[in-house]
C-alpha positions as CSV (number, residue, x, y, z in Angstrom):
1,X,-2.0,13.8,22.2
2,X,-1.0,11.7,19.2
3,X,-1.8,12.9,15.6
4,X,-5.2,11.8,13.9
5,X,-4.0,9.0,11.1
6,X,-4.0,10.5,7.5
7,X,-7.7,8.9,6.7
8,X,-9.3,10.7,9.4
9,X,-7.5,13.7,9.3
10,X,-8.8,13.8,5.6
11,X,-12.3,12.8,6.7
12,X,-12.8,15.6,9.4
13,X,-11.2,18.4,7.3
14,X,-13.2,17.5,4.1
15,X,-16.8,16.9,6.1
16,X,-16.5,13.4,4.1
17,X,-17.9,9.7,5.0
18,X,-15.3,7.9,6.9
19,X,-15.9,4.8,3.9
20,X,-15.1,7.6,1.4
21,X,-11.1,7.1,1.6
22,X,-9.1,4.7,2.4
23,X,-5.0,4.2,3.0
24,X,-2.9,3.6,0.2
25,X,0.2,2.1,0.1
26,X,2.0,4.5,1.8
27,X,1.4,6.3,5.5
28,X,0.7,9.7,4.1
29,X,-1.3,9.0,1.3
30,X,-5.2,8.1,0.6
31,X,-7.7,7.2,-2.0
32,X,-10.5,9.7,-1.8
33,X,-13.8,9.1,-4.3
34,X,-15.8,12.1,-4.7
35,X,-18.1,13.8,-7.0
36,X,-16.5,15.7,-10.1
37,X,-18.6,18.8,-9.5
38,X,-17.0,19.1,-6.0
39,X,-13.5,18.9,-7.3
40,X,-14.7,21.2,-9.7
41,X,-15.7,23.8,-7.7
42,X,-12.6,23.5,-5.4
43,X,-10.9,24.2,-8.4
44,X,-12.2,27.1,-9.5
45,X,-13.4,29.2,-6.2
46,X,-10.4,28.2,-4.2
47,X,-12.4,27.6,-1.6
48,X,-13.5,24.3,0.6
49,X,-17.0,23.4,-0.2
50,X,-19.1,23.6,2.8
51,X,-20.4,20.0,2.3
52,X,-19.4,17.0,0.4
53,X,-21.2,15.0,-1.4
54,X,-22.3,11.3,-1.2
55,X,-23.7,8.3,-3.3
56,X,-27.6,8.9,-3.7
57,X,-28.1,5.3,-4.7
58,X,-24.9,3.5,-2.9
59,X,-24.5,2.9,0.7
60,X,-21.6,3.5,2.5
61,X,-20.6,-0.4,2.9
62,X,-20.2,-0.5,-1.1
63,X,-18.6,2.3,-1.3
64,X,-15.7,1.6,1.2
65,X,-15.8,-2.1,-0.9
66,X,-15.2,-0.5,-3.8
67,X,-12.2,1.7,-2.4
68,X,-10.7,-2.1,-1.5
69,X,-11.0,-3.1,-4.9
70,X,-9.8,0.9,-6.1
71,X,-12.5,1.4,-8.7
72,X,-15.9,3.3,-8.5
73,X,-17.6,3.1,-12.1
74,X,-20.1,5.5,-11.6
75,X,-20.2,8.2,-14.1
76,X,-19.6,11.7,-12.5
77,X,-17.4,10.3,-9.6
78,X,-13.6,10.3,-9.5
79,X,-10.8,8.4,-8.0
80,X,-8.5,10.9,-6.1
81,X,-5.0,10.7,-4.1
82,X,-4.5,12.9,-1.7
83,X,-1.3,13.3,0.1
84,X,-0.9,14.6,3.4
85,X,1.4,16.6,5.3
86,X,1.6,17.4,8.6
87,X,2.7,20.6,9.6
88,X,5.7,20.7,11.9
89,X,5.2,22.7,14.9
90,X,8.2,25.2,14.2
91,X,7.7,25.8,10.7
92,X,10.8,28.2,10.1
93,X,12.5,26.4,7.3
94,X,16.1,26.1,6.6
95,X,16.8,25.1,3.2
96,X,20.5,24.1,3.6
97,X,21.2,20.5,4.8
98,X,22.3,20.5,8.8
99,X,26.3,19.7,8.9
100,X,26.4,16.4,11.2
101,X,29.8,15.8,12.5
102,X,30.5,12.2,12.5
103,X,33.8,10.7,14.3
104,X,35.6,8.0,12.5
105,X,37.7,7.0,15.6
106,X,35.1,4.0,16.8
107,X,34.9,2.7,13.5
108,X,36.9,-0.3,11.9
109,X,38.8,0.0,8.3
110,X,35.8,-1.1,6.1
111,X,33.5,1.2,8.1
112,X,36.3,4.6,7.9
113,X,35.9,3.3,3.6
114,X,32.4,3.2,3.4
115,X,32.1,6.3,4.9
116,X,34.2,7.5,2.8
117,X,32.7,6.6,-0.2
118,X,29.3,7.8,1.0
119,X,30.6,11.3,2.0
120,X,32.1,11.7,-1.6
121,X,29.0,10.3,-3.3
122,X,27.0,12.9,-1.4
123,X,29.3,15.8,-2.3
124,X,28.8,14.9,-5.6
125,X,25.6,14.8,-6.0
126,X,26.0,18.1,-3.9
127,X,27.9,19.9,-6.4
128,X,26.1,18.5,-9.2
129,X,22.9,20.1,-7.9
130,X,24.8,23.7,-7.2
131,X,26.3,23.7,-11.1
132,X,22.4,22.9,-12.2
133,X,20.9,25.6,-10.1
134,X,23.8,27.7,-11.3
135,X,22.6,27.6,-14.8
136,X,18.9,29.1,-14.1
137,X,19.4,32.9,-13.5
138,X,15.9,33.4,-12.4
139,X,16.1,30.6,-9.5
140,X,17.8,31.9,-6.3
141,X,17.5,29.8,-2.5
142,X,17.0,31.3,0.3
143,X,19.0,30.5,3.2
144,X,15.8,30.2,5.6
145,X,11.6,30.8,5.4
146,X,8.6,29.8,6.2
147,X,8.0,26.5,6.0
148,X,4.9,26.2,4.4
149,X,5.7,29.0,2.1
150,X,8.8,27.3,0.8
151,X,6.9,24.3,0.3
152,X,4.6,25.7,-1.7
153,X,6.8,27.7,-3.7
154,X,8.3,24.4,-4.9
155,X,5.1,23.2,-6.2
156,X,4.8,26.1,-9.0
157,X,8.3,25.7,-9.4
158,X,7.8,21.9,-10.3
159,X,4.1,22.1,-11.5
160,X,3.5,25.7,-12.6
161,X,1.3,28.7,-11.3
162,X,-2.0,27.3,-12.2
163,X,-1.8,24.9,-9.7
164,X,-5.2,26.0,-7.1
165,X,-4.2,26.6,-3.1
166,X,-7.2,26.5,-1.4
167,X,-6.8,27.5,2.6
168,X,-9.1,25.8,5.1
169,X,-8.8,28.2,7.5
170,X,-8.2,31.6,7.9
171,X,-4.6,31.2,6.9
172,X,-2.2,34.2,5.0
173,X,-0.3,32.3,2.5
174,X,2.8,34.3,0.6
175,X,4.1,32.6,-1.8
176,X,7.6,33.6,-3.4
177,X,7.1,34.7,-7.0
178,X,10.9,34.6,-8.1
179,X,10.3,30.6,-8.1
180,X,7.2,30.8,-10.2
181,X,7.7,29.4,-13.5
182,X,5.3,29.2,-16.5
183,X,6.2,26.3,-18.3
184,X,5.8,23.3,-16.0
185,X,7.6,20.3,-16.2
186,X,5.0,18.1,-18.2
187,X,4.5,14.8,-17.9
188,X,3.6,14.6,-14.7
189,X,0.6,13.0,-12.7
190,X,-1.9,16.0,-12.4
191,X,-2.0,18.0,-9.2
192,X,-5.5,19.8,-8.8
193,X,-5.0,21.5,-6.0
194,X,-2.8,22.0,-2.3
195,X,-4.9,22.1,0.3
196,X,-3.8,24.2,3.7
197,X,-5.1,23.6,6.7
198,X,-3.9,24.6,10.3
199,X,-2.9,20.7,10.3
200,X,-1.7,19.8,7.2
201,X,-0.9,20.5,3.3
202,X,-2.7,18.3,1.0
203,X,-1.9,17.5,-2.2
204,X,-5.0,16.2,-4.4
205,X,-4.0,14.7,-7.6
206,X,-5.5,12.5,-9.7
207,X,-5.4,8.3,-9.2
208,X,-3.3,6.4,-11.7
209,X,-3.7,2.7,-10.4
210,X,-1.1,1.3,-12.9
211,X,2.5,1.7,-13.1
212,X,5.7,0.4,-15.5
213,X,6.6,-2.0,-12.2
214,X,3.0,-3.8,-12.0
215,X,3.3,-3.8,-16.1
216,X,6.3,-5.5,-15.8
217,X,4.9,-7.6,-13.3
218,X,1.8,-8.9,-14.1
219,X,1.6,-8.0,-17.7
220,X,4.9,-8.4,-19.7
221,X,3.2,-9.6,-23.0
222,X,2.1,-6.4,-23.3
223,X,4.8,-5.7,-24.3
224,X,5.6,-8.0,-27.4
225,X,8.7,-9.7,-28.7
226,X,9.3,-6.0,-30.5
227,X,12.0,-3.8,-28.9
228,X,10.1,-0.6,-29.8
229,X,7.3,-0.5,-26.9
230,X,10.0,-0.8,-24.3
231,X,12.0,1.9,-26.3
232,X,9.4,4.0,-26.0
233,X,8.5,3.6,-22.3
234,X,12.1,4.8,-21.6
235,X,12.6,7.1,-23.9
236,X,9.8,8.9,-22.2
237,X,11.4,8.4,-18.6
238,X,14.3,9.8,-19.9
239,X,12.5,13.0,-20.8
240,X,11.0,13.1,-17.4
241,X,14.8,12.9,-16.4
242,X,15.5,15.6,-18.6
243,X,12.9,18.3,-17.8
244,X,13.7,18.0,-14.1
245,X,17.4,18.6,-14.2
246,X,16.6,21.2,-17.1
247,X,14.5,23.0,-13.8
248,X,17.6,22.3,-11.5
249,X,15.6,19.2,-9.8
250,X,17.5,16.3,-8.4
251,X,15.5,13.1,-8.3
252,X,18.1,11.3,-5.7
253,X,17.9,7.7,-5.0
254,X,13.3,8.2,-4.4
255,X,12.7,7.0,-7.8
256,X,11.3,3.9,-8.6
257,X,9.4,1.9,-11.6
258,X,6.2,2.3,-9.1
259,X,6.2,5.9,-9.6
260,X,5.9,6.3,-13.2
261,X,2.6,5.6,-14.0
262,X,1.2,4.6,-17.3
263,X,-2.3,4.0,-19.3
264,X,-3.3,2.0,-22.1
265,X,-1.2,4.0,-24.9
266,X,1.9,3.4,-23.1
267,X,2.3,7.1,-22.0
268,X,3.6,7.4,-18.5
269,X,2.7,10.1,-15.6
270,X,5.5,10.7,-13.1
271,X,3.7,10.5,-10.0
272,X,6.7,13.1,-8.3
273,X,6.7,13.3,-4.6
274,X,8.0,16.6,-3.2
275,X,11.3,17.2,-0.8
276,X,9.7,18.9,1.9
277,X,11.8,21.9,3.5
278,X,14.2,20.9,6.2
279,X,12.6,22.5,9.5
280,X,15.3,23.0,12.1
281,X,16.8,20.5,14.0
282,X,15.1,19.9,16.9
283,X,16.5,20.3,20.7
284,X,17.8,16.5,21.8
285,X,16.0,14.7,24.2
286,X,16.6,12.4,26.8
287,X,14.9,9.2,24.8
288,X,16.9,10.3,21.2
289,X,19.8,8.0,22.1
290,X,17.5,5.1,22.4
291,X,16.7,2.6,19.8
292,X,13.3,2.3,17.8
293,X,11.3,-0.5,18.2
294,X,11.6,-2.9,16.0
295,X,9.0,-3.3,13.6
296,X,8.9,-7.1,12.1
297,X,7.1,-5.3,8.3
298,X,10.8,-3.5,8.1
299,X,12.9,-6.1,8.8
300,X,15.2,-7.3,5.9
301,X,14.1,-10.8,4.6
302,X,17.3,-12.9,5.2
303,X,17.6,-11.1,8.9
304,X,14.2,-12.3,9.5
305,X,14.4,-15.4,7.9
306,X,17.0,-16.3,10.4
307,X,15.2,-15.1,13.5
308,X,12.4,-17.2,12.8
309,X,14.8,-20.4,11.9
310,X,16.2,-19.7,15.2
311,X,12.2,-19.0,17.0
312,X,13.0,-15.6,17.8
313,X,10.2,-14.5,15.6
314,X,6.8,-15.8,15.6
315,X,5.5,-17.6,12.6
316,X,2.9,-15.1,12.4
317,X,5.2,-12.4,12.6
318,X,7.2,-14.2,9.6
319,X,4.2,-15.1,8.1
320,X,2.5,-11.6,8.1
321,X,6.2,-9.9,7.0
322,X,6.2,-12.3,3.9
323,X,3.0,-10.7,2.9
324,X,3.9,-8.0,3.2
325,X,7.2,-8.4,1.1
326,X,4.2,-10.2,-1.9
327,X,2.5,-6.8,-1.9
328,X,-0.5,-7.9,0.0
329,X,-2.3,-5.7,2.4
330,X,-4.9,-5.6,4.9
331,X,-8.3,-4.6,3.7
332,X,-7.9,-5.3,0.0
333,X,-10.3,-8.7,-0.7
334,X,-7.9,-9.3,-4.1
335,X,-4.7,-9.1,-2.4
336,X,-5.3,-9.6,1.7
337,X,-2.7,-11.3,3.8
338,X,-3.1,-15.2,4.0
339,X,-1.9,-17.6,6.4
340,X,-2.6,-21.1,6.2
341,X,-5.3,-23.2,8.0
342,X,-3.7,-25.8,10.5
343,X,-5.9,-27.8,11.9
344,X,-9.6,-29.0,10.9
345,X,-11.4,-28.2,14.6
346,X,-12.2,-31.6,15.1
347,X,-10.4,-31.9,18.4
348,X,-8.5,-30.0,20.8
349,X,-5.2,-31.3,19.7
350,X,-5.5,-33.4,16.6
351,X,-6.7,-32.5,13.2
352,X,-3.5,-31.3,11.9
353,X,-3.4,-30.5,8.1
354,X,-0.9,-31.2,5.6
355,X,1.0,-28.3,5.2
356,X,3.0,-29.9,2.0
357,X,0.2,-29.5,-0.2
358,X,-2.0,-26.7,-0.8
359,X,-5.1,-26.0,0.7
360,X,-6.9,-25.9,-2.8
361,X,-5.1,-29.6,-3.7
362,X,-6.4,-30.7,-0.4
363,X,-10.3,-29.6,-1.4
364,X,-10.2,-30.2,-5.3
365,X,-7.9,-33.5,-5.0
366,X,-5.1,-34.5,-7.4
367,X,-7.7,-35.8,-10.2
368,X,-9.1,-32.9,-11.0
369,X,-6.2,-30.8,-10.9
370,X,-4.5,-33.1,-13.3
371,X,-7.5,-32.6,-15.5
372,X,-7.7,-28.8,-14.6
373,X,-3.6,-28.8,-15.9
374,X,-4.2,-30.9,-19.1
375,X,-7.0,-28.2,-20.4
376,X,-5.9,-24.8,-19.2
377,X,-2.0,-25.5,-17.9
378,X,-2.6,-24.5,-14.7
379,X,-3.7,-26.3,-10.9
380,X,-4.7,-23.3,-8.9
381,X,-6.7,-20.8,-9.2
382,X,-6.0,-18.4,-6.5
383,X,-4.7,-18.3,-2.8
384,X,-7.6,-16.3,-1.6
385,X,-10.3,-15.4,-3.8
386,X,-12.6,-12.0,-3.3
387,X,-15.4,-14.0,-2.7
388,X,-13.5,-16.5,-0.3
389,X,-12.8,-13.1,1.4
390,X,-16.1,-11.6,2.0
391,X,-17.5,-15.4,3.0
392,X,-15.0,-15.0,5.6
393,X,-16.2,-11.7,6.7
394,X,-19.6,-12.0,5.8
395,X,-20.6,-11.8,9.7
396,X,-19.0,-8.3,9.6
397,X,-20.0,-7.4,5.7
398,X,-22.7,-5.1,5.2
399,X,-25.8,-7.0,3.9
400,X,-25.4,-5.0,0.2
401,X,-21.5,-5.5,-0.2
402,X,-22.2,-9.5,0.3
403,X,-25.1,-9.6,-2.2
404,X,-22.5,-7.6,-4.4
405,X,-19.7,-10.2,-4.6
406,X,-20.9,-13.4,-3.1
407,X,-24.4,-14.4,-4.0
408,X,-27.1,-11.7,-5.4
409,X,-29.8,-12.9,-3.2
410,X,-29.3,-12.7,0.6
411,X,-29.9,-16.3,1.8
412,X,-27.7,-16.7,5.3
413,X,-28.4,-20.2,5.4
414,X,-25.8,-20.8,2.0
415,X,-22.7,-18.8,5.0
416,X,-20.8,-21.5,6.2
417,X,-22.2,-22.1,10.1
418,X,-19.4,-23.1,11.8
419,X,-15.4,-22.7,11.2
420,X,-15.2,-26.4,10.8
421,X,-17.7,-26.0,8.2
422,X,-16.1,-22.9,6.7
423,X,-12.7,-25.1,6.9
424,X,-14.1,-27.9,4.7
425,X,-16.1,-25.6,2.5
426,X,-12.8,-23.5,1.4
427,X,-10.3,-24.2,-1.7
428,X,-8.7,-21.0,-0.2
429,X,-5.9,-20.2,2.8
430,X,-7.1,-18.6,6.1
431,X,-6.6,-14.8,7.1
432,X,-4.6,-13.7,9.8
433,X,-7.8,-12.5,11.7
434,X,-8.7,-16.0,12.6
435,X,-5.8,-16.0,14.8
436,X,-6.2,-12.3,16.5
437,X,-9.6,-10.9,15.7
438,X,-12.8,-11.7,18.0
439,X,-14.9,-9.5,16.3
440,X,-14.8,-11.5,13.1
441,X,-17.0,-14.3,14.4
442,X,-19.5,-12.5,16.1
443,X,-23.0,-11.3,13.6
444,X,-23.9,-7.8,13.1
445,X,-27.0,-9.2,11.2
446,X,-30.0,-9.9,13.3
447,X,-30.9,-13.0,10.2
448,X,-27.3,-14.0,10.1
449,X,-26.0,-16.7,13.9
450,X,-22.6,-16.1,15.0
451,X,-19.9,-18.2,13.3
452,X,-19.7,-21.3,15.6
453,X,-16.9,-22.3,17.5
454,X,-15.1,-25.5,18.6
455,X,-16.8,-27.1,22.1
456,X,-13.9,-26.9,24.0
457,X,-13.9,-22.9,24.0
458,X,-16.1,-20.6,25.6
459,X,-15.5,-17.4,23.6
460,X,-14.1,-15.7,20.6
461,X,-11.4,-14.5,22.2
462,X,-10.2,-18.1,23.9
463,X,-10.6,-19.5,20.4
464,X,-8.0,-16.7,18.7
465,X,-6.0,-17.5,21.6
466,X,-6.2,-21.5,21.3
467,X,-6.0,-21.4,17.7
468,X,-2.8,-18.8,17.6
469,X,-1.3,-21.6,20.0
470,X,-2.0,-24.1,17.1
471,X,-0.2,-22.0,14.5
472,X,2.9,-21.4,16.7
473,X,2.6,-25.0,18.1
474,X,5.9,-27.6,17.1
475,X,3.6,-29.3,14.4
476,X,3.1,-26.5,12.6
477,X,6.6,-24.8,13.1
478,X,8.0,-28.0,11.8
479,X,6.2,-28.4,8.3
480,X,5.6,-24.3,8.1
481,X,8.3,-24.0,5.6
482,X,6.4,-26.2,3.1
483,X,3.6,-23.8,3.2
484,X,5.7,-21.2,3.0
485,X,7.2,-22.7,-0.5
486,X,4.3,-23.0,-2.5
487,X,3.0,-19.7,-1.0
488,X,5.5,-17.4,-1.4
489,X,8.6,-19.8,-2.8
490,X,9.7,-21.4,-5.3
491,X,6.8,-23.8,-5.9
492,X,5.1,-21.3,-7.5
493,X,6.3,-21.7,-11.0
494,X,8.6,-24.2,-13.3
495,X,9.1,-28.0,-12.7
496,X,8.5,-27.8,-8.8
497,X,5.5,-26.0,-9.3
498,X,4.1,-29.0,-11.6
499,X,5.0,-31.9,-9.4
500,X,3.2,-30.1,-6.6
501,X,0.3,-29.4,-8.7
502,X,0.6,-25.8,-7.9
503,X,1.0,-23.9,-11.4
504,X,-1.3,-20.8,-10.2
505,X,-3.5,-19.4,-13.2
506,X,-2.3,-16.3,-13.0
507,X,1.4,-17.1,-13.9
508,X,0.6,-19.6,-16.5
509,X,-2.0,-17.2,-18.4
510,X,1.0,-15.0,-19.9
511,X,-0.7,-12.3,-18.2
């Protein structure tokens, strides 16, 4: 039986609303909103709270639209990550790293040298790490251990003893005392509690949605033209440095501008992910020599790039990696995947849309973008809006979350009727579920008609299927890397970006 993904997992051990947390940008971690009493109590009796608490006043629908946009301004209710681990099914732990005998015979000269140089890089960091460790009389490693036990002596070794362990089930915990410390290393994002279940250890810390990356990013002028903020952002990331090689704590090649997070002061939160305990090695098996599937989200760009040029990937499969690559990701109305419309559904064949200009130059024309440019030095306002989004998905929207972002009063006559109609109506780019998801043009409100479809198919799932066969037709293929330029390229900003009338708002506002 295949393990429970980390959302649900979270939602059966916590009694909570599945629309309560939802996946973050990594496998193992969620956002989790829940009421500050209940983390309270956690807190302070060490013990799972026999019910969770909901939103008197907000439905479900809201909340889990909120969680898209991460934010839930309600006083009394906080924004958590929680970080969960699953248990390994032999959880003796051994501590020292495997020795993995690798033959040099098969390879060529370049290879035998950049082996090489990566076994003497490791070593040392190796021996770096022993003289550090050396230096703390009171820290000693044991060769082997439990696993969870070792785990969780490394958390009051990095974040102190205060930190709360709360047990989910009747589970005997024995922590080793000798890596206790008092003095945590400070700095770092707050960890409320570990939570230990039969399952899983959860960490539950608090959410910091901005880092020095998206600063960098999207808000640079934040900075100034003074040298001092910038200064002072890493002379604080040096300190974080500092206090974990002070504790005998490598950081290794893990860290990243995403991971230290900062507020409005400028003072940054290292949001530190723990090195989990090497279990033993397990037993070969027949399938190990075998390779993984391949994934098209974790292919490098330039490999995929040239597997599309030569039609060995899909252009959704391009399309959906180069969002991915952006930063956009499913289920987030401010930063979904987009894919461009292709046709206008005015016949089975024809119709075909200019894919050299954008889809918001197409509905505003050149006129009043010209005019748009000479006031506010910009074209475009976005590539998908949040309202655009939910319009989209407004036969799948919860009544409340529409009337929230798209129009305060519920009037399903002012919903585009038909995709021709919603085609026309849009300044935005489609969504990949266009091409693969029936569901999104069937009505779960009894007021509210399906989204109509083109004549010439009989059901949603023929049109996903007809219209996929537009997007990956010879047409498209052959102007799909125009799109693709002011999407994602390099008419997004400088002189190419003004001659296609595509200097987006939110690079020309100086963030």
């Amino acid at each position: 039986m295949s393990a429970k993904p980390p959302c649900k997992q979270l939602s059966s051990l916590l009694g909570c609303p599945p629309s309560y947390n939802s996946p973050l940008h990594t496998q193992d971690t969620c956002l989790l909103v829940a009421n500050g009493q209940w983390l309270g109590d956690l807190i302070t009796t060490a013990k799972l709270p026999t019910t969770f608490p909901t939103h008197p006043t907000i439905s479900e629908a809201e909340v889990s639209a909120f969680l898209s946009d991460k934010q839930f301004p309600f006083p009394g209710w906080l924004l958590l990550q929680v970080r969960s681990i699953p248990i390994p099914s032999n959880t003796s732990c051994v501590c020292s790293p495997a020795r993995v005998s690798t033959s040099t015979a098969c390879m060529s000269l370049s290879e035998v040298l950049g082996h090489v140089n990566t076994c003497n890089l490791r070593n040392l960091w190796r021996e770096m790490a022993r003289k550090l460790v050396s230096q703390k009389g009171d820290v000693t490693l044991p060769g082997t251990g439990d696993w969870i036990e070792e785990l969780l002596s490394l958390v009051t070794r990095i974040y102190g003893d205060q930190v709360t362990i709360v047990t989910a089930e009747d589970i005997s915990l024995i922590i080793n005392t000798k890596d206790k410390v008092i003095s945590h290393i400070p700095n770092l994002v707050p960890l409320h509690c570990v939570l230990v279940s039969s399952q899983s250890v959860s960490f539950i810390s608090s959410y910091q949605p901005h880092s020095v990356a998206s600063l960098l990013q999207f808000s640079p002028a934040l900075l100034g033209d003074s040298l001092v903020k910038s200064l002072f952002l890493l002379h604080q990331m040096l300190e974080i440095f500092h206090s974990f090689h002070n504790l005998g704590v490598t950081l290794g090649d893990t860290v990243s501008l995403h991971k230290f997070k900062i507020d409005h002061t400028f003072h940054i939160l290292y949001d530190h992910t723990l090195s989990l305990p090497s279990p033993p090695p397990s037993p070969p098996s027949l399938t190990a020599s075998l390779p993984p599937p391949s994934c098209p989200l974790s292919t490098p760009l330039n490999t995929a790039t040239l597997l599309w040029s030569r039609g060995e990937l899909s252009n959704l499969q391009y399309l959906l990696l180069l969002n991915h690559l952006a930063g956009r990701r499913f289920g987030q109305p401010n930063n979904h995947p987009v894919v461009p419309w292709v046709c206008d559904f005015t016949s089975n064949e024809g119709g075909h849309r200019d894919l050299s200009r954008s889809k918001f130059r197409l509905n505003k024309g050149d006129q009043a973008l010209d005019m748009t440019y000479e006031t506010g030095q910009h074209h475009v306002t976005d590539v998908l809006s949040e309202i655009t989004y939910y319009t989209y998905k407004s036969r799948v929207t919860d009544k409340a979350v529409l009337c929230r972002y798209v129009r305060p009063a519920w009037v399903p006559a002012e919903y585009p009727a038909s995709m021709a109609r919603m085609m026309s109506w849009s300044p935005d780019e489609a969504i990949p579920e266009f091409y693969t998801d029936p569901d999104i043009f069937t009505s779960t409100h009894s007021d509210l008609p399906d989204l109509s479809l083109p004549s010439w198919v009989e059901t949603p799932a023929e049109f996903c299927s007809w219209h996929l066969g537009r997007l990956e037709g010879e047409v498209v293929s052959s102007q799909l890397h125009t799109w693709i330029d002011l999407t994602f390229g390099y008419k997004l900003s400088g002189s190419a970006a003004v001659r296609s009338k595509n200097v987006c708002l939110a690079i020309s506002d100086s963030h």
